[in-house]
BAFITOR-355425 format. One record per residue (C-alpha): y, z, x; residue number from 0; residue in one letter. Coordinates in steps of 0.1 Angstrom, whole numbers. Each point is the difference from the previous one (the first is absolute). Example, Ala and Ser with C-alpha at 12.3 -4.5 7.8 and 13.67 -1.06 7.14 Angstrom:
<sites>
+-------+-------+-------+---------+--------+
|     y |     z |     x | koldren | drenba |
+-------+-------+-------+---------+--------+
|   -45 |    78 |   123 |       0 |      a |
|    34 |    -7 |    14 |       1 |      s |
+-------+-------+-------+---------+--------+
</sites>
This chain:
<sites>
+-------+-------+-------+---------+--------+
|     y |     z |     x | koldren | drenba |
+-------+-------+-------+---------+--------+
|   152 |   110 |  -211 |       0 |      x |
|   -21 |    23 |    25 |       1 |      x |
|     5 |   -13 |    34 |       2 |      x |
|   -29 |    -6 |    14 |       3 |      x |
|    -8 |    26 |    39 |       4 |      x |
|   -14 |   -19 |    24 |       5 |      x |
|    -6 |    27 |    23 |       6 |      x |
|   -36 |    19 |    -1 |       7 |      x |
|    -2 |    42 |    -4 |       8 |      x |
|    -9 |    15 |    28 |       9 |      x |
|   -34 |     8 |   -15 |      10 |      x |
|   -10 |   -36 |     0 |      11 |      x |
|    -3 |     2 |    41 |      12 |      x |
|   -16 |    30 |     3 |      13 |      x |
|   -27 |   -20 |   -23 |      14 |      x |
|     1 |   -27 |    23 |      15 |      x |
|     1 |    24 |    30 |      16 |      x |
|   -32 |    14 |   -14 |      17 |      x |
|   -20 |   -29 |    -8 |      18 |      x |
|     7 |   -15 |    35 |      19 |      x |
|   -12 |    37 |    14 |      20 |      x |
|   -33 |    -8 |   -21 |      21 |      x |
|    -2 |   -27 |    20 |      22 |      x |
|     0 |    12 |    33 |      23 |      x |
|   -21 |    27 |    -3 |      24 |      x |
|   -27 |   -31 |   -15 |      25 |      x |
|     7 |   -18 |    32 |      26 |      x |
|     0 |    31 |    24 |      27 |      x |
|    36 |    -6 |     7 |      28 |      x |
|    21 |    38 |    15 |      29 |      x |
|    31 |   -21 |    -6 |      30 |      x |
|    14 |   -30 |    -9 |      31 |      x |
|    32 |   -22 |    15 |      32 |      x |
|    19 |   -27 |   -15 |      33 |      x |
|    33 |   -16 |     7 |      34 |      x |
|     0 |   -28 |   -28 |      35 |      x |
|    29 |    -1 |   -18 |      36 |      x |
|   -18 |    -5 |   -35 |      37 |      x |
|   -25 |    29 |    11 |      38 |      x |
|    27 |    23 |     7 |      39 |      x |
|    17 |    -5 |   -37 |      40 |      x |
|   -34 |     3 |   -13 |      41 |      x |
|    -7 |    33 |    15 |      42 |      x |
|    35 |    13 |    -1 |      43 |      x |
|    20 |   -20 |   -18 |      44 |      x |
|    27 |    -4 |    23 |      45 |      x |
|    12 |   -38 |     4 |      46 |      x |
|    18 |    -9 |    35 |      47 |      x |
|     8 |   -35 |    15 |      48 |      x |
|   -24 |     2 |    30 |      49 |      x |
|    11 |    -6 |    36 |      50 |      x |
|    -7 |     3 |    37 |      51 |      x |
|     5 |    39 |    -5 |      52 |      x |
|   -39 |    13 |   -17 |      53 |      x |
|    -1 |    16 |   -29 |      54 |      x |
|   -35 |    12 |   -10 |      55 |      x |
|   -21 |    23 |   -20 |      56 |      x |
|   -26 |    24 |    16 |      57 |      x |
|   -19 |    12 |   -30 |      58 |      x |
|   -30 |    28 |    14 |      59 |      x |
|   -34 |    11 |   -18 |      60 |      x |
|    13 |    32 |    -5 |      61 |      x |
|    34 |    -7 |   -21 |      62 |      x |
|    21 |    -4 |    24 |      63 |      x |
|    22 |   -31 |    -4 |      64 |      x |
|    31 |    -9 |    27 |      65 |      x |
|    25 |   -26 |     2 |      66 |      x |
|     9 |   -14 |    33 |      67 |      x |
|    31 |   -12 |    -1 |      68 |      x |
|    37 |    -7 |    18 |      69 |      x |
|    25 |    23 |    -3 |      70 |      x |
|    23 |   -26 |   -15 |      71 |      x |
|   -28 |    -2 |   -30 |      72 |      x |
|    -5 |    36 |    -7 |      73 |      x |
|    31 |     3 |   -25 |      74 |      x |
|   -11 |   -35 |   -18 |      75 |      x |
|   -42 |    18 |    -4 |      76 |      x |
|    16 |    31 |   -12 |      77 |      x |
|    24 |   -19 |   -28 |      78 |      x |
|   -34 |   -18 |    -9 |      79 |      x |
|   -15 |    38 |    -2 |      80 |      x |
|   -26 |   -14 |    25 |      81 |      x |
|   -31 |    18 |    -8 |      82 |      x |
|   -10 |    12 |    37 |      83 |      x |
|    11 |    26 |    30 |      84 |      x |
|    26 |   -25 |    15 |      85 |      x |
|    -5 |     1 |    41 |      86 |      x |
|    26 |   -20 |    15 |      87 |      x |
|    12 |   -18 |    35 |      88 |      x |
|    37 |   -10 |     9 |      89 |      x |
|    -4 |   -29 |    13 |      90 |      x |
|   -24 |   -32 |     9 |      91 |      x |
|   -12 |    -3 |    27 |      92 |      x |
|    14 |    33 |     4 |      93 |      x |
|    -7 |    28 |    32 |      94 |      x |
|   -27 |    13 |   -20 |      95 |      x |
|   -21 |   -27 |   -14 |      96 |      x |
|     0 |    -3 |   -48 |      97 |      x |
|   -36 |    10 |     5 |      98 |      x |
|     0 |    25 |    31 |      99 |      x |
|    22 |    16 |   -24 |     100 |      x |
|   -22 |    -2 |   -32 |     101 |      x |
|   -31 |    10 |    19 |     102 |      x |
|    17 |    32 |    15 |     103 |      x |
|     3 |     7 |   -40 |     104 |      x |
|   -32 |    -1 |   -10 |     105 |      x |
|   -24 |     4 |    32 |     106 |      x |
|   -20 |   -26 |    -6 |     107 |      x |
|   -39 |     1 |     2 |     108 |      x |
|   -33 |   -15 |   -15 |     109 |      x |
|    -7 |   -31 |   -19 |     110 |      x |
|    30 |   -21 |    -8 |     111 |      x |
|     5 |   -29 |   -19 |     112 |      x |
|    28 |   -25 |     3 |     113 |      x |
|     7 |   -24 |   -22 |     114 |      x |
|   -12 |   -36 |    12 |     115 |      x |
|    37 |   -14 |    -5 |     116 |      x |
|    13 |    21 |    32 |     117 |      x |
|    17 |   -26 |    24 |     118 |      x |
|   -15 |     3 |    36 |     119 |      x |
|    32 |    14 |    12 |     120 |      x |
|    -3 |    31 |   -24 |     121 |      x |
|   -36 |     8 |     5 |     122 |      x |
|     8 |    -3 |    40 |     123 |      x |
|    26 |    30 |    -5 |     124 |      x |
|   -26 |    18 |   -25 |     125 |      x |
|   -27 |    -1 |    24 |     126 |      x |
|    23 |    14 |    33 |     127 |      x |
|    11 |    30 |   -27 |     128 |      x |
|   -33 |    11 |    -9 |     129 |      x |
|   -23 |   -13 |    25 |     130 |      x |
|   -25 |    30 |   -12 |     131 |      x |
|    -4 |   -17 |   -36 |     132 |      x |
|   -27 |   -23 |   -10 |     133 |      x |
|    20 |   -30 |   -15 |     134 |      x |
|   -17 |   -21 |   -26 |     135 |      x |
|    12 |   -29 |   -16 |     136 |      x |
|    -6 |     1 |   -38 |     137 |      x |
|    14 |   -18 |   -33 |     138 |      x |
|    -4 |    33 |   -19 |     139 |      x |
|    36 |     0 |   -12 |     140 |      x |
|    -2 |   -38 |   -11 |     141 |      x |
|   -31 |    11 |   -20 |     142 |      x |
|    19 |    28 |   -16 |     143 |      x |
|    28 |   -22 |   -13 |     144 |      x |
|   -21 |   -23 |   -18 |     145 |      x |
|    -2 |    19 |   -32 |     146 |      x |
|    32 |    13 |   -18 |     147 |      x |
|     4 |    30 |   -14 |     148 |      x |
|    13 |     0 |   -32 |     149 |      x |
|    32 |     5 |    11 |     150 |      x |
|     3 |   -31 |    23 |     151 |      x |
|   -13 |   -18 |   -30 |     152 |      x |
|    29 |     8 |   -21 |     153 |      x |
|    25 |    -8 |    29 |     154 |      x |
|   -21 |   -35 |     3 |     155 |      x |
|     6 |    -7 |   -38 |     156 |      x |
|    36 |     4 |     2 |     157 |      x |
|     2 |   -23 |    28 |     158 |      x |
|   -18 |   -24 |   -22 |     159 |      x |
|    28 |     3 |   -27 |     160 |      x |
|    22 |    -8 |    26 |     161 |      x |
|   -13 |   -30 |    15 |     162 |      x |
|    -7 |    -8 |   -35 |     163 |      x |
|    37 |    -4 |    -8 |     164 |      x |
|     8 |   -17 |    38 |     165 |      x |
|   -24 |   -30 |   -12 |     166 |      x |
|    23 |     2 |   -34 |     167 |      x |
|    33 |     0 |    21 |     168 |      x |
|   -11 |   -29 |    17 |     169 |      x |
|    -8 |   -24 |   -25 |     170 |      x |
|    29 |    14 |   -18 |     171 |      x |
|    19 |   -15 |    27 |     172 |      x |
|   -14 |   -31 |     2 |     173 |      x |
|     2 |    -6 |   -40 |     174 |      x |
|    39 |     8 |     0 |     175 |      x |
|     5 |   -27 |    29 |     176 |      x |
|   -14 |   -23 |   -23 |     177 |      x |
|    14 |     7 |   -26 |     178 |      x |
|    37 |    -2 |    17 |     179 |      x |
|   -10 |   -34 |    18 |     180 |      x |
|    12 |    12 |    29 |     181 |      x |
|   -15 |     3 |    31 |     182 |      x |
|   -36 |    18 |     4 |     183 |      x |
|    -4 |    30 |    20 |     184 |      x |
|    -9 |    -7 |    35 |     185 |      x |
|   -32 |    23 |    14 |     186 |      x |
|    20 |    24 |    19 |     187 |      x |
|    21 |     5 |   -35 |     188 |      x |
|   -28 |     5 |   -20 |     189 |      x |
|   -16 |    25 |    23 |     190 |      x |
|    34 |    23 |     2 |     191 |      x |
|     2 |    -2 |   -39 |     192 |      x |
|   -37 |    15 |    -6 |     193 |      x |
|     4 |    27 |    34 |     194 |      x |
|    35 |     8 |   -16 |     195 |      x |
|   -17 |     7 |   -39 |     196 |      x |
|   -29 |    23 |    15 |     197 |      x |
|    19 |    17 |    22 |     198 |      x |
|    26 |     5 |   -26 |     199 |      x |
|   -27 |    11 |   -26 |     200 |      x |
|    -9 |    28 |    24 |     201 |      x |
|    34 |    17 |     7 |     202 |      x |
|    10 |    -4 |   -37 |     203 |      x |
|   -32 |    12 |   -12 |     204 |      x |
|   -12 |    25 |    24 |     205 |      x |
|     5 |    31 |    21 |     206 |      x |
|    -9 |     6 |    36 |     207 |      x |
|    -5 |   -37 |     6 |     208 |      x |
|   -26 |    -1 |    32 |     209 |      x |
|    11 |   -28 |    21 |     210 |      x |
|   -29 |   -15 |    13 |     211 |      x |
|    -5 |   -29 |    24 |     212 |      x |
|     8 |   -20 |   -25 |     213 |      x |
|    19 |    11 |   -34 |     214 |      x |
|    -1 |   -32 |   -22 |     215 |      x |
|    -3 |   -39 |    11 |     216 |      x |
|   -22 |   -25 |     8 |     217 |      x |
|    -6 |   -38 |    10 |     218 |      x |
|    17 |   -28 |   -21 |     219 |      x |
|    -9 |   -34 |    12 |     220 |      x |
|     0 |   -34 |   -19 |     221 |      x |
|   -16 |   -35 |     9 |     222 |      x |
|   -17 |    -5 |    31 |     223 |      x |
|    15 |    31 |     9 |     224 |      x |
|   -21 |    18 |   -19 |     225 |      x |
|   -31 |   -15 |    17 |     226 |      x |
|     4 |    25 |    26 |     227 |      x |
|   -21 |    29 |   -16 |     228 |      x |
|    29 |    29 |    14 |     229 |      x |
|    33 |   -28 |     9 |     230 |      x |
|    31 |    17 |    -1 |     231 |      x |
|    25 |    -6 |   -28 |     232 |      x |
|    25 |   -30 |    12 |     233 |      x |
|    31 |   -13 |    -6 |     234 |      x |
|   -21 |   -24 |   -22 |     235 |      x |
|    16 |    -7 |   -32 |     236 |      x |
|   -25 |    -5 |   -32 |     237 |      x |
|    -4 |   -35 |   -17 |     238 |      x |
|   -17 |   -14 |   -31 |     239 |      x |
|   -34 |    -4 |     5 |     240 |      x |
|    -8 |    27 |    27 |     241 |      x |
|   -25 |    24 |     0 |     242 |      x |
|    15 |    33 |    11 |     243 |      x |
|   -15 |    35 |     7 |     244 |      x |
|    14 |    36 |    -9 |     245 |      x |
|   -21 |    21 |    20 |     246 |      x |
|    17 |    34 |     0 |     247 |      x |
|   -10 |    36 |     0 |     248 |      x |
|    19 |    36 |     3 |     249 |      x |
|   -11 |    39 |    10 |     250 |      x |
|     5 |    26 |   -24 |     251 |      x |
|    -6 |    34 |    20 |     252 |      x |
|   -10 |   -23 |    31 |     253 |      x |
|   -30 |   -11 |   -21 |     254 |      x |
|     2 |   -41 |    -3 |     255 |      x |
|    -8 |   -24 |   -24 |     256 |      x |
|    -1 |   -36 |     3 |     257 |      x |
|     2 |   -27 |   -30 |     258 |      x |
|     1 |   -38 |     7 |     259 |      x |
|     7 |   -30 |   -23 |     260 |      x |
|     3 |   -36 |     4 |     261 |      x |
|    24 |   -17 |   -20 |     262 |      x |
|     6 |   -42 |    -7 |     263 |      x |
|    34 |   -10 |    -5 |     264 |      x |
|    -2 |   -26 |   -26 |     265 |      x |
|   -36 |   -21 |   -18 |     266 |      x |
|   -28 |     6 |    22 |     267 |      x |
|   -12 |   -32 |    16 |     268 |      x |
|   -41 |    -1 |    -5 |     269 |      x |
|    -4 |    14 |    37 |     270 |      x |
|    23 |    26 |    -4 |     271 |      x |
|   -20 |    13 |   -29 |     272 |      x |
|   -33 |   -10 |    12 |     273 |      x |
|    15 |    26 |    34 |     274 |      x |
|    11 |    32 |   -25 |     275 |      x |
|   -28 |    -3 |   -21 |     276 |      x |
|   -25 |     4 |    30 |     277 |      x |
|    19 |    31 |    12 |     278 |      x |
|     3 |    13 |   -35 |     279 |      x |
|   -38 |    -3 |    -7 |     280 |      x |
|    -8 |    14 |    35 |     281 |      x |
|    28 |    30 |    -6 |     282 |      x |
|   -19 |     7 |   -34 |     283 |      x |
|   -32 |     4 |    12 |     284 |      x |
|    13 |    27 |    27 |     285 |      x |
|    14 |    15 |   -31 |     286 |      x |
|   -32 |     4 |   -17 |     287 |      x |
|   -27 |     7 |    34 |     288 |      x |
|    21 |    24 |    18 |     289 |      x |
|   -17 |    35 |   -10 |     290 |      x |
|   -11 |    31 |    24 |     291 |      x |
|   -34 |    -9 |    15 |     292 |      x |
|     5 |   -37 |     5 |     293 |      x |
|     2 |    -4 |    37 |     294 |      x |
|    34 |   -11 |    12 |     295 |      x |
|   -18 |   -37 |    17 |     296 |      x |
|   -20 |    -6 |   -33 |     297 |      x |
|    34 |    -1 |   -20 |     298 |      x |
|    20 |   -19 |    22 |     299 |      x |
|   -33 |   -28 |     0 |     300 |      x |
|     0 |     1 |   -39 |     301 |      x |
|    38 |    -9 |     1 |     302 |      x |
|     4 |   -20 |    22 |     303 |      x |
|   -31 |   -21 |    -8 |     304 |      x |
|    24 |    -6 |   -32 |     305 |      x |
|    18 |   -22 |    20 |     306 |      x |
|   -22 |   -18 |    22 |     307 |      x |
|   -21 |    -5 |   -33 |     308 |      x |
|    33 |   -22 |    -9 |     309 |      x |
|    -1 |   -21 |    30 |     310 |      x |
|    28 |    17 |    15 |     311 |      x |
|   -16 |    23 |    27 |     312 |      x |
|    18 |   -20 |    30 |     313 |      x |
|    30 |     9 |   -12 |     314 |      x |
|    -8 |    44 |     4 |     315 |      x |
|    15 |    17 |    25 |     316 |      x |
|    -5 |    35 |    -5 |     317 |      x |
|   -23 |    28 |   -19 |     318 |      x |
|     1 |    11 |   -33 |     319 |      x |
|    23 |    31 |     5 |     320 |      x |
|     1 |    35 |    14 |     321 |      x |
|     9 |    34 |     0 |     322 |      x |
|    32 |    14 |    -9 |     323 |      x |
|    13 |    32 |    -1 |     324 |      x |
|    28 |    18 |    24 |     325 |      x |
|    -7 |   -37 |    18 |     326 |      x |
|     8 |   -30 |   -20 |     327 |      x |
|   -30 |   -15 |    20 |     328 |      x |
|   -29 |    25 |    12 |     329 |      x |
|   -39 |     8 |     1 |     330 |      x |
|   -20 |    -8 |   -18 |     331 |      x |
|     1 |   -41 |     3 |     332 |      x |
|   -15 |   -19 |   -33 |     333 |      x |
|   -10 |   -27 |    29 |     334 |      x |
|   -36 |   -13 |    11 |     335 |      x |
|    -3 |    24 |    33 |     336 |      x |
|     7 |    35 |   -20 |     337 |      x |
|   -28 |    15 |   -19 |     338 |      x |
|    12 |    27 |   -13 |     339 |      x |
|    -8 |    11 |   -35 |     340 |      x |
|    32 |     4 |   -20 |     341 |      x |
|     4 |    32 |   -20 |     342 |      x |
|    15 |    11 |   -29 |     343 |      x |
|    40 |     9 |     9 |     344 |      x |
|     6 |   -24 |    26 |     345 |      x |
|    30 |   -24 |    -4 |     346 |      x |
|    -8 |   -31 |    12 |     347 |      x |
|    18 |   -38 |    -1 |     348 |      x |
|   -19 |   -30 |   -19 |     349 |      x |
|    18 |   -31 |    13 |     350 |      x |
|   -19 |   -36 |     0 |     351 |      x |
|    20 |   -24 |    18 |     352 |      x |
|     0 |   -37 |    11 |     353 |      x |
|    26 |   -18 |    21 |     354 |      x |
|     3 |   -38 |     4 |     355 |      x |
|    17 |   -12 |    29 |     356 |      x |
|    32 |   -19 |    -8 |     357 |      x |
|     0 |    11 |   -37 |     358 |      x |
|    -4 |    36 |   -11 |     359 |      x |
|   -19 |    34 |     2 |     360 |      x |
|   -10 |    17 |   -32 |     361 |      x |
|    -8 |    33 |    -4 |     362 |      x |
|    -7 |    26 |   -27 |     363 |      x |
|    -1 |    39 |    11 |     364 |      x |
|    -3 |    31 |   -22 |     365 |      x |
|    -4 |    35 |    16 |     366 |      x |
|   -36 |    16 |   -17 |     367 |      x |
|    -8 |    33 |    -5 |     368 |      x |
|   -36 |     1 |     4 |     369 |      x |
|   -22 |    21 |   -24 |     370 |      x |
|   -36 |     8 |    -6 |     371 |      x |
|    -5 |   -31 |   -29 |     372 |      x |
|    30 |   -22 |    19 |     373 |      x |
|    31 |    -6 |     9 |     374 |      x |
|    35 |     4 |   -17 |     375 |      x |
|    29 |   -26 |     9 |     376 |      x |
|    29 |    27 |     5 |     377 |      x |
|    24 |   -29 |     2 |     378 |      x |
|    -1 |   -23 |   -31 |     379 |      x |
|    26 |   -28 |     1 |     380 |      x |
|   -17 |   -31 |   -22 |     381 |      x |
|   -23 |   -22 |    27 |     382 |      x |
|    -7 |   -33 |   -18 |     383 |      x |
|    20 |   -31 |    11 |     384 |      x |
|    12 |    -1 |   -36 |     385 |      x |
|    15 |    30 |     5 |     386 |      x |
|    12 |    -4 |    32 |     387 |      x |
|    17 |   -36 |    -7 |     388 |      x |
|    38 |    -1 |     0 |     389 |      x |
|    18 |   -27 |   -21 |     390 |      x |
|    24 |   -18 |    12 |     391 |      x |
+-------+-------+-------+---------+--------+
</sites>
């Protein structure tokens, strides 16, 4: 078997260096700075665990594009084959200051945008280094990660597969216990046995593994656990008759996917069904509106209306889904505030959900690729409560 590279040629970000040059020069914009993490792997595809000590990407009209970084870094960028002039600094907060020494590098001047992420603390130093720039906030890197290139999308789709078999893993799990009539697997359990499969998937199956911010897991909650839309997994041990949620996901390349079930251990009581069903309905009719053009409010209303059509709509307690990409949550938001229009190649999350106090939360969430005459589920684990039923 072909193991699968989840690192991207070096061609890919000098794509994605010139489409963000585009634009800038749109937006009148001499250079750009950014010192998100998920940015900098966009732009350069180098992957760091971020810290006190800046690391950030200078990216200029012109072609230039630097890497500000600490000395401690610059061996870790150039084993990533960083794709940017690496500047760096010894130390934080150092006798010369990260960006004292980053605007000594490229003599900074005109119209610069920063993106709108920037903590306070950051843009302070930025704006004693280059007091003679014209500092605008803008979201124009945001923007440029919505839609994939072609690449991403194959990175996405393999992190589907993955999650794909997590979800598998997990019920696996559960069905064995029962079948021993031992013990069930407590939430904490359950939620090392799926992280364990994906992440064990990758390395087995893969070369150049990118470890993200997160490589494989998720959030495993039963009961009235699960009524917390993001509990954490507990020592909780699952019991006949619970509802229980597998809500797990995994980054191929550093591009994330998310896939969530909601499982019934044992026959259904008329409530529980009556619960599933409603999210299932409301999950379906994502399926089928999400498509570029539809504006990202309009398609969180038609879903969620799903719900509240059902009588249920005290028990939401969040949007219809988001973004995805090298964030498992980010821009744009399928919620009732954001109206932008989706377009074809975004990856965004359809996930319905209602939590009753005391009881439950059930959710259903596939990652969609949007296209111009809809949207494909890249995750594809079986949805219906039939299918998501475990005998006991």
């Amino acid at each position: 078997m072909t193991e699968f590279d989840q690192r991207l040629a070096p061609e890919f970000f000098d794509r994605v260096q010139t489409g963000v040059r585009d634009r800038m020069g749109a937006q009148g914009f001499d250079a750009f700075l950014t010192d998100h993490p998920e940015d900098i792997a966009y732009l350069t595809g180098f992957f760091h665990h971020p810290s006190e000590r800046p690391v950030a990407i200078w990216i200029e009209a012109n072609g230039r594009v630097v890497m500000l970084l600490p000395e401690l870094e610059r061996e870790y960028a150039e084993s990533q084959s960083a794709r940017a002039e690496l500047v760096a600094f010894f130390e934080f907060p150092g006798v010369v200051a990260p960006f004292e020494a980053l605007a000594r590098a490229v003599s900074p001047r005109g119209r610069v945008g920063f993106a709108s992420s920037m903590p306070f603390s950051r843009l302070s130093a930025v704006r004693e280094a280059i007091p003679g720039a014209d500092l605008v906030a803008s979201d124009l890197l945001t923007r440029a990660r919505f839609v994939k290139f072609p690449e991403e999308v194959t990175l996405h789709r393999e992190a589907a597969r993955v999650t794909d078999r997590m979800l598998e893993a997990g019920v696996s799990l559960v069905v064995e216990a029962v079948a021993a009539g031992g013990e069930l697997p407590t939430e904490a359990e359950l939620e090392r046995h799926v992280t364990a499969t994906g992440t064990g998937i990758m390395y087995a199956e893969h070369r150049n593994v990118v470890v993200a911010s997160l490589l494989a897991g998720g959030l495993v909650y039963s009961g009235a656990n699960s009524a917390f839309p993001h509990g954490l997994p507990s020592v909780n041990r699952l019991k006949a008759g619970d509802t229980f949620m597998l809500s797990l996901g995994c980054a191929v390349g550093g591009r994330f996917i998310e896939g969530e079930r909601t499982f019934v251990l044992g026959e259904p009581t008329a409530e529980q069904r009556r619960y599933h069903d409603t999210i299932n309905a409301a999950q379906q009719l994502g399926r089928e509106t999400i498509r570029a053009g539809l504006e990202c409010r309009e398609a969180n209303r038609l879903c969620l209306d799903v719900i509240r059509g059902a009588g249920l709509g005290a028990f939401i307690r969040h949007r219809q889904g988001h973004g995805i990409g090298l964030g498992m949550h980010e821009a744009p938001w399928l919620e009732d505030g954001d109206a932008t229009l989706l377009e074809a190649g975004m990856v965004v999350s359809n996930e319905p959900g209602i939590y009753v106090p005391r009881h439950a939360g059930y959710r259903i969430s596939d990652s969609m690729l949007v296209t111009d005459t809809g949207a494909e589920p890249l995750t594809t684990y079986p949805r219906s409560l039939d299918d998501c039923i475990i005998a006991l």
